[in-house]
C-alpha positions in Angstrom: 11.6 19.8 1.7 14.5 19.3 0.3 15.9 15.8 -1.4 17.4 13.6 1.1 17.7 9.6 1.9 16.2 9.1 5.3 17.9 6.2 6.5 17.7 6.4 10.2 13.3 6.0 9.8 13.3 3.6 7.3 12.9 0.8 9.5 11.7 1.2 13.0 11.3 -1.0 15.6 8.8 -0.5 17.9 10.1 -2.6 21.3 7.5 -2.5 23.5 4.5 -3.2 21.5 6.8 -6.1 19.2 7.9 -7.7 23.0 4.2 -7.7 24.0 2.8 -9.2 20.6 5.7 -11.5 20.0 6.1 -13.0 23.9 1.8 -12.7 24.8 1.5 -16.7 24.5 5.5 -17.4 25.2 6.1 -18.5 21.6 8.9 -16.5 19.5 7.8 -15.7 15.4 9.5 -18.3 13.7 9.7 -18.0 9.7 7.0 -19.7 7.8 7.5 -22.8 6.4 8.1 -23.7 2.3 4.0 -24.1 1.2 2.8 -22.5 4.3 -0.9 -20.8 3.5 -1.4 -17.2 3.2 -4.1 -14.7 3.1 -3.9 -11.9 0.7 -7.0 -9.3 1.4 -8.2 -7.0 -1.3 -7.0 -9.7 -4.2 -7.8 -8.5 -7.4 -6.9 -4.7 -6.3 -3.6 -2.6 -7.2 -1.4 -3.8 -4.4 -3.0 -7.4 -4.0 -2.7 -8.8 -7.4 0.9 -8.2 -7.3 1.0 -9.6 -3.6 -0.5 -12.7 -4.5 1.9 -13.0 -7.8 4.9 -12.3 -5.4 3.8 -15.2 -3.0 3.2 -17.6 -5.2 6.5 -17.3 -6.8 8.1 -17.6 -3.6 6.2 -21.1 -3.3 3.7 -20.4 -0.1 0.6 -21.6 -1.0 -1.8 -17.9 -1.6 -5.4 -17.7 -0.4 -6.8 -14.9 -2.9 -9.6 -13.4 -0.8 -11.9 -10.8 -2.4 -15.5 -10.1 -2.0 -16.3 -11.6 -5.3 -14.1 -14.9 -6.2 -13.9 -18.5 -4.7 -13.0 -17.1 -1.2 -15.3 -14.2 -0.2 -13.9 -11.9 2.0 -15.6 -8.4 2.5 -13.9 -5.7 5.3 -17.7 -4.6 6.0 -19.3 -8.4 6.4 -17.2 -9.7 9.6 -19.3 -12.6 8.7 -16.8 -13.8 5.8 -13.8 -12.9 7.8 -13.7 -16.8 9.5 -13.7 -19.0 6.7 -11.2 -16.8 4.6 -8.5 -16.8 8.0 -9.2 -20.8 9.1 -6.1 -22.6 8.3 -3.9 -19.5 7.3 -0.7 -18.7 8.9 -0.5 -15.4 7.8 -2.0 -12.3 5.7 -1.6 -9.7 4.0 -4.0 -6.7 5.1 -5.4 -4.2 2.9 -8.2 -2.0 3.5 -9.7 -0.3 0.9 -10.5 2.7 -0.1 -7.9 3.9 2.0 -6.5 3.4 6.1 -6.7 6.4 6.9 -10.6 6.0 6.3 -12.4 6.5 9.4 -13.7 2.4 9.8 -10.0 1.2 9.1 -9.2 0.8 12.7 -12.2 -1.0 14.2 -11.9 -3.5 11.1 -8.3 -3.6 11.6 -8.1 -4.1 15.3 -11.5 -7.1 15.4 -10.2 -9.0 12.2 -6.9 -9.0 13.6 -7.9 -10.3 17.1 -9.8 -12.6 15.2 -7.0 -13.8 13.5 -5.1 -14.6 16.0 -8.0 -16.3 17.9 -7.7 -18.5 14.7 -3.8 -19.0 14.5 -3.4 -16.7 11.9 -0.2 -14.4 13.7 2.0 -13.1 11.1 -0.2 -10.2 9.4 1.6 -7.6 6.9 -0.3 -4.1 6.8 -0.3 -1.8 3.9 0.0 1.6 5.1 1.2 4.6 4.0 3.7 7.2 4.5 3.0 10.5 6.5 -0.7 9.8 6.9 -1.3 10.9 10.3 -4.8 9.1 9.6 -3.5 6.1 9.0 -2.4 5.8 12.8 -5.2 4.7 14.1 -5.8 1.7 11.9 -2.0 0.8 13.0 -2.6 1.2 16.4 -5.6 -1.4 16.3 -2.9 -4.3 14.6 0.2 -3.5 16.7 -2.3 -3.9 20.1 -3.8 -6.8 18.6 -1.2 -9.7 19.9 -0.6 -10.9 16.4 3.4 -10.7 15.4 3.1 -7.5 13.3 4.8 -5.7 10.2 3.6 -2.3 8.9 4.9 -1.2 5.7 4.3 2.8 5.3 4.6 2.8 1.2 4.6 6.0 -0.8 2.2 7.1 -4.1 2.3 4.2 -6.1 3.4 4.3 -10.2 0.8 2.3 -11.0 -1.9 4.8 -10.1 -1.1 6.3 -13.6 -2.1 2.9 -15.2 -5.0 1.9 -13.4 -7.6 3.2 -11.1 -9.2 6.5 -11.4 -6.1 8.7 -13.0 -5.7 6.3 -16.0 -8.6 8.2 -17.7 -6.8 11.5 -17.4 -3.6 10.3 -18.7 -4.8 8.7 -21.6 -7.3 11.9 -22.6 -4.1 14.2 -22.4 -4.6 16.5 -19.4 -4.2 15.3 -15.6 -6.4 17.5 -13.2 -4.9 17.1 -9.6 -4.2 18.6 -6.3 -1.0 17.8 -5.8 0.9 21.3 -7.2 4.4 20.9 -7.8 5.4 18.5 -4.7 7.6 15.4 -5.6 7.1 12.3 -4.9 9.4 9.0 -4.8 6.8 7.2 -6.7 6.7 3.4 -5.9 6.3 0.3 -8.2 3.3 -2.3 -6.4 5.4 -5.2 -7.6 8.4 -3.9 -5.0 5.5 -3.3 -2.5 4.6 -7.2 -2.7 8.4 -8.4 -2.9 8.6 -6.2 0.6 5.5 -7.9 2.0 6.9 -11.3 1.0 10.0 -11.0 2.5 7.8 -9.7 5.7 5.9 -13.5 5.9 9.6 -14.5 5.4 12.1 -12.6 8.1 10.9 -13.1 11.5 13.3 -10.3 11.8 10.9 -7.5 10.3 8.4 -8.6 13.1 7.6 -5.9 15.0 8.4 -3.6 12.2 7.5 -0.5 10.9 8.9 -0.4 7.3 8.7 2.7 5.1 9.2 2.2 1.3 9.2 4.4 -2.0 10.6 4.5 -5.1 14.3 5.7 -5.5 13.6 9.0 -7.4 11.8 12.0 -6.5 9.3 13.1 -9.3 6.6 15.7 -9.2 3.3 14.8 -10.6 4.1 16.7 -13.6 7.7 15.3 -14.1 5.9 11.9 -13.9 3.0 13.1 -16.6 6.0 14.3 -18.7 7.8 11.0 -18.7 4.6 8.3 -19.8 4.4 11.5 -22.4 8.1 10.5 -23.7 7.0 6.9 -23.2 4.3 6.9 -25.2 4.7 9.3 -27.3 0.8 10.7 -26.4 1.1 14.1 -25.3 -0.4 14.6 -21.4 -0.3 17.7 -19.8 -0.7 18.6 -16.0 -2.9 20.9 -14.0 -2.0 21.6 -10.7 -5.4 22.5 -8.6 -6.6 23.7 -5.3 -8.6 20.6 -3.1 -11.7 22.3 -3.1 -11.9 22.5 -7.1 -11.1 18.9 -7.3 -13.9 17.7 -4.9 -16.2 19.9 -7.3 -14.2 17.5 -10.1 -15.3 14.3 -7.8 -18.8 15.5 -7.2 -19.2 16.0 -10.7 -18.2 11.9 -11.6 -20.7 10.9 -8.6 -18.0 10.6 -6.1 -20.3 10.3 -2.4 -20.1 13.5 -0.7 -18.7 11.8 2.6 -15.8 10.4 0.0 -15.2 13.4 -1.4 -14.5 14.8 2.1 -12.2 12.1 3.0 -10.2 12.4 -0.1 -9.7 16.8 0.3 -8.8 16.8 3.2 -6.4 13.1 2.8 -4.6 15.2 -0.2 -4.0 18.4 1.4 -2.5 16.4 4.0 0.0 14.2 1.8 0.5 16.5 -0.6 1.8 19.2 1.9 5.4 18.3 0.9 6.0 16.0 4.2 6.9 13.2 1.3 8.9 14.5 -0.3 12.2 12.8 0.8 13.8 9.1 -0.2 14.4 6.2 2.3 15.9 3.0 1.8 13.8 0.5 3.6 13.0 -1.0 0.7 17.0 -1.5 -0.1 17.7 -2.4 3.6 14.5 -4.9 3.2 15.6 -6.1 -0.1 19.0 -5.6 -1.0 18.6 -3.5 -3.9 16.5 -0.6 -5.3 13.2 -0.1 -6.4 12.0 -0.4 -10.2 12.5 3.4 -11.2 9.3 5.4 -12.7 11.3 5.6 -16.4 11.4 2.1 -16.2 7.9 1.6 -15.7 6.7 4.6 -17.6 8.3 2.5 -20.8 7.0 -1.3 -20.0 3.5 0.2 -19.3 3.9 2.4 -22.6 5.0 -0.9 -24.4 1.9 -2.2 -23.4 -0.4 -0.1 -24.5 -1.6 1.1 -21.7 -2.2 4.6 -22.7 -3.3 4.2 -26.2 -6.0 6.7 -26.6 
């Protein structure tokens, strides 16, 4: 696919599940109030720590929810969901390892019921671009009656620096699947200024909002660039799916994960990305941070010190 800026998706309405959600109990979304409380699922993961750093700045009053911390919140023990949603006015929903995982949507769909059983309406979910199994577990939210924003993000930068590719980087060769399709990789801390800006707007209810980074960048363009940063040499190695489950299986990764993750790569890494939008700017105002950028704060940082 060939570079281009895909304006006319980049925000989506969706009228007749927003009119249903937004009108069920006669009361219009109205933006939240300075100090209001919000819940930010998955806390202390990639995309919550910067969520919950985003919200706080903007002065609403954050509700870190993780399954180990002073408010307990696990996807798989409906049993914490209560006492982590009482008193909230909205959240921030981010199932982990991935929404496209087959027991996204049920969670999805009974926590957000729940929370709106609890007068917690305004929920933000992290989803992600061209996942066709990610559907689902958007289907369950926007049925759900609460007033509703998905945000459809794209590979995030900070996989590099943490998670399960930092490893690779820092020993000098990076062993994916992903061949030579480019990506508009996108910083988490634009993700959370987007999700803010969602609790915000009552104007993005309703929404389907798809965000990336404003450059297209294959995996080993982006390999090359922390190289520059750094100055650590890191080389990549495109691989077929199947050799990089044997890769998984070899670290321990549960066959049933390993499964998931094939056949989730083949599918995003078929070259359906590979294309800029501008939601983010028409959310925002501006651009993303660009990868160079972060390649050299993150490189500043040590991050990839061997």
């Amino acid at each position: 696919m060939t570079q281009h800026s895909d304006n006319t998706a980049a925000v989506q309405r969706n009228e007749g599940t927003k009119d249903a959600a937004r009108q069920a109990d006669g009361v219009p979304a109205a933006a939240l109030a300075p100090g209001a409380t919000v819940l930010v699922t998955s806390a202390t993961g990639k995309t919550g720590r910067r969520v919950v750093e985003a919200a706080t700045t903007a002065g609403f009053t954050v509700r870190a929810a993780s399954r180990k911390g002073p408010v307990v919140f696990d996807w798989h023990d409906p049993a914490t969901w209560p006492g982590a949603l009482e008193g909230a006015e909205a959240a921030y929903l981010c199932f982990p390892p991935d929404i496209g995982h087959p027991a996204a949507a049920g969670a999805i769909g009974a926590l957000a019921r729940q929370a709106v059983t609890l007068g917690v309406r305004r929920l933000v979910l992290l989803s992600a671009r061209g996942e066709q199994q990610a559907l689902p577990a958007e289907e369950a939210l926007t049925s759900s009656g609460a007033d509703w924003t998905v945000v459809r993000a794209s590979w995030f930068a900070q996989n590099f620096s943490e998670g399960p590719l930092l490893d690779a980087v820092r020993a000098g060769e990076l062993v994916f699947p992903a061949g030579e399709v480019r990506e508009p990789f996108l910083d988490t801390r634009d993700l959370a200024e987007v999700v803010v800006a969602a609790f915000r707007d009552p104007g993005l209810v309703g929404r389907v909002v798809e965000i990336g980074g404003p450059r297209l960048l294959s995996f080993r363009d982006a390999v090359a660039e922390i190289a520059a940063a750094s100055g650590n040499p890191v080389s990549y190695v495109p691989v077929p799916p199947h050799e990089y489950g044997e890769q998984l299986r070899g670290f321990g990764v549960p066959e049933e994960e390993v499964g998931f993750l094939i056949e989730l790569f083949g599918d995003l890494l078929d070259g359906r990305n590979a294309h800029l939008s501008d939601g983010l700017r028409q959310v925002l105002g501006h651009e993303g941070r660009d990868f160079a950028a972060f390649a050299k704060e993150h490189a500043a940082e040590g991050v990839w010190r061997h």
